[in-house]
C-alpha positions as CSV (number, residue, x, y, z in Angstrom):
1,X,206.6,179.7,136.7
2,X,205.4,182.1,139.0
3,X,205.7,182.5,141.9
4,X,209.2,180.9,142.1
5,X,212.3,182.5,140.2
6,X,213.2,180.4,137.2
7,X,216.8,179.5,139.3
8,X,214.6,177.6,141.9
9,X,212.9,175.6,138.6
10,X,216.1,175.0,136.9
11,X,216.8,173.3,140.3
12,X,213.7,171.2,140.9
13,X,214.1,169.9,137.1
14,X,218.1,168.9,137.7
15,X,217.1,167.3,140.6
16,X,213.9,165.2,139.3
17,X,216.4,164.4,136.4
18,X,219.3,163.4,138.2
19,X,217.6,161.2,141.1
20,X,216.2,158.0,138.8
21,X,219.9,157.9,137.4
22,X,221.4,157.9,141.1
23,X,218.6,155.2,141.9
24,X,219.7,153.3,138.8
25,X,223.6,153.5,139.6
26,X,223.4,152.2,143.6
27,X,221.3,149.1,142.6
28,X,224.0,148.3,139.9
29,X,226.6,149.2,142.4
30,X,224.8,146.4,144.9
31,X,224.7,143.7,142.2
32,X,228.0,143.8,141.1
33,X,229.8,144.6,144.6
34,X,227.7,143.2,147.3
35,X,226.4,140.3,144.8
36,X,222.6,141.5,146.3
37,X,220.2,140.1,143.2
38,X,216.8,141.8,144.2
39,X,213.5,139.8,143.3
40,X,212.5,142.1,141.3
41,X,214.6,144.5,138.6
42,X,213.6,148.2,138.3
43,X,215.2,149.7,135.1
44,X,215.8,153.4,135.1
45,X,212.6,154.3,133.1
46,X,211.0,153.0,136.0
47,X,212.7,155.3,138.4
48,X,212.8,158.3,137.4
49,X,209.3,158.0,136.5
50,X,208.1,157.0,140.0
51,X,209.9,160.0,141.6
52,X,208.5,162.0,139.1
53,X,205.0,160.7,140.6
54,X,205.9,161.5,143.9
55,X,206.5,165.0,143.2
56,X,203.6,165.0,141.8
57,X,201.7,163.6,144.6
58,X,200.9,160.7,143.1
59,X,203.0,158.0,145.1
60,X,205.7,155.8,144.7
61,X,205.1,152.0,143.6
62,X,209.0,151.3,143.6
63,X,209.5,149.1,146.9
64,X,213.1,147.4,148.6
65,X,214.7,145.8,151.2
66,X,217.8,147.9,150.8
67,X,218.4,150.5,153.2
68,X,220.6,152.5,150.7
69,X,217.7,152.8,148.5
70,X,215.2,153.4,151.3
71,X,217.7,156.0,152.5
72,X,217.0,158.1,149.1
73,X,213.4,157.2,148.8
74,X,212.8,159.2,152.7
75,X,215.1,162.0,151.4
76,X,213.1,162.4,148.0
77,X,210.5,162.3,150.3
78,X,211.1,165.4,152.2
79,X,212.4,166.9,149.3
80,X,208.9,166.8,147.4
81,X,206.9,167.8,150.7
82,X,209.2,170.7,151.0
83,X,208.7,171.8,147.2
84,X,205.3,171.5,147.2
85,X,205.0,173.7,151.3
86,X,207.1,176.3,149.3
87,X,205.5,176.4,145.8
88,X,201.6,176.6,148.0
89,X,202.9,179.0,150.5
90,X,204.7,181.4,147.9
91,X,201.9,181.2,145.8
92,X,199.1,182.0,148.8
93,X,201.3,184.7,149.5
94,X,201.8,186.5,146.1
95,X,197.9,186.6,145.7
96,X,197.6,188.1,149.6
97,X,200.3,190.6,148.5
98,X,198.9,194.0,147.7
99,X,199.1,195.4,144.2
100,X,198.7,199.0,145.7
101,X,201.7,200.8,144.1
102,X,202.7,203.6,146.5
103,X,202.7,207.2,146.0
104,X,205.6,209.4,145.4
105,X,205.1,212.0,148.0
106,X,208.4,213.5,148.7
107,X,211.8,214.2,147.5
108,X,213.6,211.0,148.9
109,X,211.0,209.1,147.0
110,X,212.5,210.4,143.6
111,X,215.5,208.0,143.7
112,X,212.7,204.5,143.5
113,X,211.1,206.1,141.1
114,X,213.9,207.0,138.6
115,X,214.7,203.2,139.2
116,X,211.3,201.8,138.4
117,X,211.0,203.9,135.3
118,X,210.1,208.0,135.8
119,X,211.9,210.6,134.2
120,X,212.4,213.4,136.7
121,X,211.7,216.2,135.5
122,X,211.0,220.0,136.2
123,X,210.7,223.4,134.8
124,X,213.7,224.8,132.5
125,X,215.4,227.7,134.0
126,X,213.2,227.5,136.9
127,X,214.0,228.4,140.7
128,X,214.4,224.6,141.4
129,X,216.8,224.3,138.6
130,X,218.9,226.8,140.9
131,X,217.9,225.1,143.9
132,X,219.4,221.6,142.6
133,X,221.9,222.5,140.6
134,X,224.1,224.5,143.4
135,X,223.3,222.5,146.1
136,X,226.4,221.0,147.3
137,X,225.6,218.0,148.9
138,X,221.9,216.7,150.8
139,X,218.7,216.2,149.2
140,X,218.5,218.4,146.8
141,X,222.4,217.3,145.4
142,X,221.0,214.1,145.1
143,X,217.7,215.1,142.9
144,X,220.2,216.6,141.0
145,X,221.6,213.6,139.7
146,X,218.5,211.9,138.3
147,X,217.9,214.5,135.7
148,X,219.1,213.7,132.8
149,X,221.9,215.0,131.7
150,X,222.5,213.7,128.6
151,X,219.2,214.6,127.1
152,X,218.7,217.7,129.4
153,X,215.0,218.2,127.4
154,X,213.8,215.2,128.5
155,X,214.3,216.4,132.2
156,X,214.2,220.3,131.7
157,X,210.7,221.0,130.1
158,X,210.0,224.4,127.8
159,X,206.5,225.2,130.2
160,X,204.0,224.3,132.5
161,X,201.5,223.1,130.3
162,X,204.3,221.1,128.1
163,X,204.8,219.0,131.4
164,X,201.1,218.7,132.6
165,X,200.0,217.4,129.6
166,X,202.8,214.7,129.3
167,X,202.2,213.1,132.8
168,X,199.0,211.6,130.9
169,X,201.5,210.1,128.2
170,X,204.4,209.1,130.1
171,X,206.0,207.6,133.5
172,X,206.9,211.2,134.4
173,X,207.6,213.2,138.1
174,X,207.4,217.4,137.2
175,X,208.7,219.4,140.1
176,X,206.5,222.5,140.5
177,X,204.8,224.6,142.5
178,X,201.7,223.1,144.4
179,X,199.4,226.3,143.3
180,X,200.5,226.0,139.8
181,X,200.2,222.1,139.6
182,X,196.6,222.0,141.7
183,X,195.4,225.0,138.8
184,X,196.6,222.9,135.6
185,X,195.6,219.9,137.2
186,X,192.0,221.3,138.1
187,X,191.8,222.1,134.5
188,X,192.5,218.9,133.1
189,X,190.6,217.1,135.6
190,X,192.4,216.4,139.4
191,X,191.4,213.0,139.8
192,X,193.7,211.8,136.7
193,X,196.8,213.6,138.8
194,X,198.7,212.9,142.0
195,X,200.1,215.6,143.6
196,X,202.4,214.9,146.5
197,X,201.6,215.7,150.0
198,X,205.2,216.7,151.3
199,X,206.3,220.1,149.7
200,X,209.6,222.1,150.0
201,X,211.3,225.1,149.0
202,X,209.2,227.2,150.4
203,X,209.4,230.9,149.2
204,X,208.0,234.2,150.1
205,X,206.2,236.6,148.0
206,X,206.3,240.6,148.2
207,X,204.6,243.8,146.4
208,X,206.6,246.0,144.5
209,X,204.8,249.5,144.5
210,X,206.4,252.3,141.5
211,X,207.9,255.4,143.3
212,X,205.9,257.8,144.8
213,X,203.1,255.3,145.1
214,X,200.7,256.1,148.3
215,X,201.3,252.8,149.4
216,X,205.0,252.6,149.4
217,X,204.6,254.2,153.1
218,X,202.0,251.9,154.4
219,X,203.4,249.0,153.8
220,X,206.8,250.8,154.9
221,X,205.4,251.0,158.2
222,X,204.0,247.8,158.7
């Protein structure tokens, strides 16, 4: 059935169904009203299965004089020649059309991929936890929302290495820090890992030197 969706097949069968019938109906309807007596008698075996043939491409041997049957004929006509453009050039297309699945590199790409399957996840009690779960509206609101809630450890995992290891079994996002996530993923081997090229949250780091320490004033000063 591919390309087309089974509602455009359902419709190609009703009519291919439907039009020997029809056929069948306005040459009765010309006999008994109109007293017309062709030469020769089609039954309805033999129209449906000649418009079956030219759907097929294979021609039509059913011939009259009538222009009311001639009328249908030309409309069955274009109706085939369009179902057969559309099936060709749908099908032409889907093979052109790229398989290439695309990368999710950012934040606002979390929302396709909770709908084509991921779990979002990220690490429990982290600083993103923080970040998502007070934000009160934007982005970060939103990434909020595709964790799950319901099963929080499906979305909130225990460690680093928990989560590493279960993008390799699973359709899973982790949320972590790119030094972190280039390390495990080095580790396990980088090329079976994608690691998004947009990053956020950026933080700071800073020393913290005991008191007294001799560098407490040098770094005081700078």
């Amino acid at each position: 059935m591919y390309p087309l969706p089974w509602q455009v097949w359902l419709c190609i069968c009703l009519a291919t169904v439907l039009v020997g019938p029809l056929l069948y109906m306005v040459t009765r309807l010309l006999v008994v009203y109109l007293d017309e007596e062709d030469s020769v008698h089609y039954s309805l075996q033999s129209f449906s299965f000649n418009m079956y043939r030219n759907l097929m491409v294979q021609g039509n041997l059913i011939t009259s004089h009538r222009w009311s049957l001639r009328f249908i004929f030309i409309t069955w006509y274009f109706f085939s020649f369009y179902i057969q453009a559309l099936y060709s050039g749908t099908l032409t297309a889907s093979f052109a059309f790229t398989s290439f699945q695309e990368p999710i590199d950012s934040l606002h790409h979390l929302a396709q991929a909770k709908r084509d399957g991921y779990i979002i996840t990220t690490l429990r009690d982290s600083n993103f936890v923080e970040a998502f779960k007070y934000a009160e509206s934007g982005i970060y609101k939103e990434v909020w929302q595709l964790f799950d809630h319901k099963d929080p450890d499906q979305s909130f995992i225990p460690s680093q290495d928990t989560a590493i290891d279960m993008i390799l079994e699973k359709k899973m996002v982790f949320i972590n820090t790119v030094v972190n996530s280039e390390l495990k993923a080095a580790l396990r081997g980088r090329h079976k890992y994608h690691i998004a090229r947009h990053t956020f949250l950026f933080q700071g780091f800073g020393l913290a030197c005991s008191s007294g320490s001799p560098y407490k004033d040098v770094f005081s000063s700078m």
